[in-house]
C-alpha positions as CSV (number, residue, x, y, z in Angstrom):
1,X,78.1,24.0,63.4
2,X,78.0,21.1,66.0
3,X,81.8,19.9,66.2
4,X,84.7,22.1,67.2
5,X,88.7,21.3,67.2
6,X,90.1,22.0,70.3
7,X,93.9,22.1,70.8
8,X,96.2,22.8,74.2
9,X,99.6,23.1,72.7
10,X,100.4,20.2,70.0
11,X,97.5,18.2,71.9
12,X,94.1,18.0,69.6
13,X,90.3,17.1,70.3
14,X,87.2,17.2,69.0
15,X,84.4,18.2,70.9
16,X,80.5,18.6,70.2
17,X,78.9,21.7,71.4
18,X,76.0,21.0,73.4
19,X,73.5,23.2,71.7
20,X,70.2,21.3,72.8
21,X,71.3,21.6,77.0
22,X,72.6,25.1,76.7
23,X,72.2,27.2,74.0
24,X,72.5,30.6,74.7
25,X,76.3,29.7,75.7
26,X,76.7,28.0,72.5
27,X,75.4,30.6,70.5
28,X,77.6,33.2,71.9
29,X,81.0,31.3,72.3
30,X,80.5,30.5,68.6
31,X,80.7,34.5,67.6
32,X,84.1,34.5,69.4
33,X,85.4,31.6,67.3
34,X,88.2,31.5,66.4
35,X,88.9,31.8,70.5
36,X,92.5,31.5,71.6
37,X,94.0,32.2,75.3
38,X,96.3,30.3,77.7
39,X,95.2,27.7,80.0
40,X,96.4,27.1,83.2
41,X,96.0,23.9,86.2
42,X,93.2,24.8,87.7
43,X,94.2,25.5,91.7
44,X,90.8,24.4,93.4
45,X,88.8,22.1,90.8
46,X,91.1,18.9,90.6
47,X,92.1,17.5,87.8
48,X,91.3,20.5,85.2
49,X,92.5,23.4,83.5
50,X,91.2,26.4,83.5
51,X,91.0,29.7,81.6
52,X,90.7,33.0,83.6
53,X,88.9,35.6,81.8
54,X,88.4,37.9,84.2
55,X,85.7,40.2,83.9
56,X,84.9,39.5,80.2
57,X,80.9,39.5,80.1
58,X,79.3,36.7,77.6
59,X,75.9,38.0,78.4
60,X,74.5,34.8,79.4
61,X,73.2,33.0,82.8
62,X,73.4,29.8,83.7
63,X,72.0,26.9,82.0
64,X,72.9,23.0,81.9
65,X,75.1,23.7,84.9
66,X,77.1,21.8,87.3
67,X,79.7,21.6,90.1
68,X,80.6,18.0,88.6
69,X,82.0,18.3,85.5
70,X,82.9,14.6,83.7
71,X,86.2,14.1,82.4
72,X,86.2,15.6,78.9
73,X,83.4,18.3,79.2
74,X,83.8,22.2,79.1
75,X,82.4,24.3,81.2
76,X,81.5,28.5,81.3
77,X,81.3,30.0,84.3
78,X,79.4,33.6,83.1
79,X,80.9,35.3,86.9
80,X,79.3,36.7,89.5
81,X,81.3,35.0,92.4
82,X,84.5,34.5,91.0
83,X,85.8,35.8,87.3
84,X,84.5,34.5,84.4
85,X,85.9,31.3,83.1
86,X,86.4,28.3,81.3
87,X,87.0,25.0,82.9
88,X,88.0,22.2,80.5
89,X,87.9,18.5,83.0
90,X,90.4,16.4,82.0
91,X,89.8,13.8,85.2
92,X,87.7,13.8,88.7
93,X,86.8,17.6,89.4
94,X,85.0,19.5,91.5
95,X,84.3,23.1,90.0
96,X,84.8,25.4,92.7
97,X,87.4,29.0,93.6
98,X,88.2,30.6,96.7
99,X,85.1,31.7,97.4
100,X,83.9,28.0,97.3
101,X,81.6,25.7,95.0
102,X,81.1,27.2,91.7
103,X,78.9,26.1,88.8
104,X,79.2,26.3,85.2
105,X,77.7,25.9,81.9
106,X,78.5,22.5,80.5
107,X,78.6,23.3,76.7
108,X,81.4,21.4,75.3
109,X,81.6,17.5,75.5
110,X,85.3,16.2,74.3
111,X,83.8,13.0,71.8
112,X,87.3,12.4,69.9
113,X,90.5,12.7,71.7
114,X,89.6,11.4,75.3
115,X,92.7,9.0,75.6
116,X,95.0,12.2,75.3
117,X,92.8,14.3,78.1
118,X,95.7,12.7,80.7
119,X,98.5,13.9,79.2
120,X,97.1,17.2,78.4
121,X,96.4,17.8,82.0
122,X,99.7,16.9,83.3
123,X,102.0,18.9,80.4
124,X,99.7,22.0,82.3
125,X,100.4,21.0,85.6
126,X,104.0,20.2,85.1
127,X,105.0,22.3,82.0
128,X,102.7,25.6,82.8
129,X,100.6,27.7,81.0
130,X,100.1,26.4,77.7
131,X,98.1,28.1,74.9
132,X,94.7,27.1,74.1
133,X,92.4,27.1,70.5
134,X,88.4,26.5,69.8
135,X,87.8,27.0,66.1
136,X,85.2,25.7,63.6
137,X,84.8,22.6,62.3
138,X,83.2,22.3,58.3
């Protein structure tokens, strides 16, 4: 599996999974497919959403990471200094919580869908929570 459909409320993308720059992330968000949750606006990372997963364990450290996430990539942040996470950029972003600069595991790059990434970040903002889907892709 390479591709993945990724929708926030009636909004859809397509995203490849970076499996080359990080797989061990990869590899294990794939057993949890499908994955549904809520995502939220991010409160310290800019233009982004975000889902809190507290202290949910993927068993992984950090690989491919980055503070700097460009528009349309996904990233896992395992925990350690904040909860665990996913932080999906939708714009200009800096990853980073209360405790400061974060870095995460860039493992998902938007490739269809980009043009909507806007929109999906200001129906969050403005709108709230809304829920969230990764699943397969044949």
């Amino acid at each position: 599996m390479e591709r993945l459909r990724i929708s926030v409320g009636d909004i859809s993308f397509v995203a490849r999974l970076e499996v080359d720059k990080a797989p061990q992330t990869c590899a294990i968000f794939e057993t949890l497919l499908p994955f549904r949750n809520k995502t939220i606006h991010s409160r310290w990372s800019g233009e982004a959403v975000w889902v809190p997963l507290g202290d949910f364990k993927f068993g992984v450290g950090f690989e491919n990471h980055t503070s700097h996430p460009s528009r349309g990539d996904i990233l896992l942040y395992p925990g350690g200094h904040s909860e665990t996470e996913l932080l999906f950029a939708y714009g200009s972003s800096s990853f980073a919580s209360k405790m400061g600069t974060l870095a995460g595991n860039h493992f998902l790059t938007v490739i269809e869908g980009q043009a909507q990434l806007e929109e999906m970040g200001r129906r969050v903002l403005w709108n709230g929570a809304q829920p969230i889907s990764f699943e397969a892709m044949a």
